[in-house]
N, C-alpha and C positions, 0 to 999 in steps of 0.2 A: 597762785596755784589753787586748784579745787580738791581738796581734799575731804575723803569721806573717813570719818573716824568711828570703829565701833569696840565695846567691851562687854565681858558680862559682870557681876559682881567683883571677882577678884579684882579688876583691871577695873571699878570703876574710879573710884579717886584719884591713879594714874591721869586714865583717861579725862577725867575734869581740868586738870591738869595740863595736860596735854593741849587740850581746845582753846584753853586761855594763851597758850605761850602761840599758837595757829595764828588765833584772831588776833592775837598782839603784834604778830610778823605782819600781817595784814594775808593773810592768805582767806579763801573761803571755805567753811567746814560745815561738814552734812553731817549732822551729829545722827546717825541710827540708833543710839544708846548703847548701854541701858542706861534708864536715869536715878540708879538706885543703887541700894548695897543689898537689895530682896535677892535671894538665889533665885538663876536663871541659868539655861543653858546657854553655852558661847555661838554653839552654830547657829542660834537664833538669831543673832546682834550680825556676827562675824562675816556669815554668809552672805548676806544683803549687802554688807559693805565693799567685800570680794568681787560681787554682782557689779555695784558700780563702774569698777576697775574693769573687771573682764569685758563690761560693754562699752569702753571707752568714756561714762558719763561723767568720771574725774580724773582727776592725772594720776593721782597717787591715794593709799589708806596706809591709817595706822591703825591697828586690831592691836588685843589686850584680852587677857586674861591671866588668872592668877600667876602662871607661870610663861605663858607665851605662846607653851607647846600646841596646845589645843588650838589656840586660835591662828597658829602658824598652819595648823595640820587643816584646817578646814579652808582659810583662807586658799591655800594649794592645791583645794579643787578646783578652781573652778578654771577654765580654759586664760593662755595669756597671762595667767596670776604670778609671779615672781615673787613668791612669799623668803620673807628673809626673816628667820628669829633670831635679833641680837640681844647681846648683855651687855656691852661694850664700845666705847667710840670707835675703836677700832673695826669692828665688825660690821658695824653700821656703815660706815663710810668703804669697804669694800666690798660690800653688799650691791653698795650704785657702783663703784666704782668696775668693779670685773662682773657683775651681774645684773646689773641695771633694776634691782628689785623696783618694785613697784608697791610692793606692803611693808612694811615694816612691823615687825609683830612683835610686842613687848610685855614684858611679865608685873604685873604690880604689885605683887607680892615677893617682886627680886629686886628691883633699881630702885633706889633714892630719887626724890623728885631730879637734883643737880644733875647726876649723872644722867636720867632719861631727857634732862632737856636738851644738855649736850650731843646727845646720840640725836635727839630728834632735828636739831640744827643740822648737825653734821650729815646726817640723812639727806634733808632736803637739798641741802648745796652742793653735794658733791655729784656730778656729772659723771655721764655712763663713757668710760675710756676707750670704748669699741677695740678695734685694731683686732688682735687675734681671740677676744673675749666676745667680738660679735659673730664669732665663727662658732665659737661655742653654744651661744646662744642659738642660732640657725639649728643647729641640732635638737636642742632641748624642745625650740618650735617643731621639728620635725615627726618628733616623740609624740607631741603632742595630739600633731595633725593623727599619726599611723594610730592613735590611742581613739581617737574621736570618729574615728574611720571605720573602728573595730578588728583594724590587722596588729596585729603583736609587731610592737617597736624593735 
């Protein structure tokens, strides 16, 4: 799988993290950054990696920041983004499962390395269950479209 990973400070030693346990699955990772613990903003990192996604360039991102919120909130602009901010294996894995996220946004200053690698596992493997969740989904595209269109959803 191509994956684009990005964080700002808070999230970067997660994120280093992270990229190792990627390239050890054998996956491929577009590191956007940051490559530092310097304060930065998240939309800087987050955005671009959002971008990937939204333009089909990778399958999936994982975004990070100190807490997730932020970089859940930015990655969720951008058109097609399926931002999921989990804390939990649980969340993570219904995330694909009834929502078929496409980001996974994670807090580095909340999860323990163990626990984020099992979410990030459990993320990746777990398969979108469609059936009446892909009905829901058609909607949320819908939103999307009416939103991009300039008519009120």
């Amino acid at each position: 799988m191509r994956l684009a990973l990005a964080a700002d400070h808070g999230g970067f030693g997660l994120k280093e993290a992270v990229k190792g346990w990627l390239l050890e699955w054998g996956h491929e990772v577009i590191d956007m950054g940051t490559y530092s613990t310097e304060s930065v903003d998240y939309s800087d990192y987050v955005g671009p990696a959002a971008a990937l996604v939204s333009k089909g360039e990778v399958d999936r991102a994982v975004v990070l920041c100190g807490t997730g919120i932020g970089a859940s909130m930015v990655a969720g602009k951008y058109p097609g983004v399926r931002a999921a901010l989990c804390h939990n294996i649980y969340t993570a894995k219904m995330s694909r499962l009834h929502n078929d996220s496409n980001v996974l946004a994670l807090g580095g200053r909340i999860l323990g390395e163990d626990l984020a690698k099992e979410m990030v596992k459990v993320w990746l493997d777990t398969p979108f269950e469609g059936g009446r969740h892909k009905r829901r989904l058609e909607k949320l595209r819908e939103i999307e479209r009416r939103i991009l269109e300039g008519r009120e959803p």
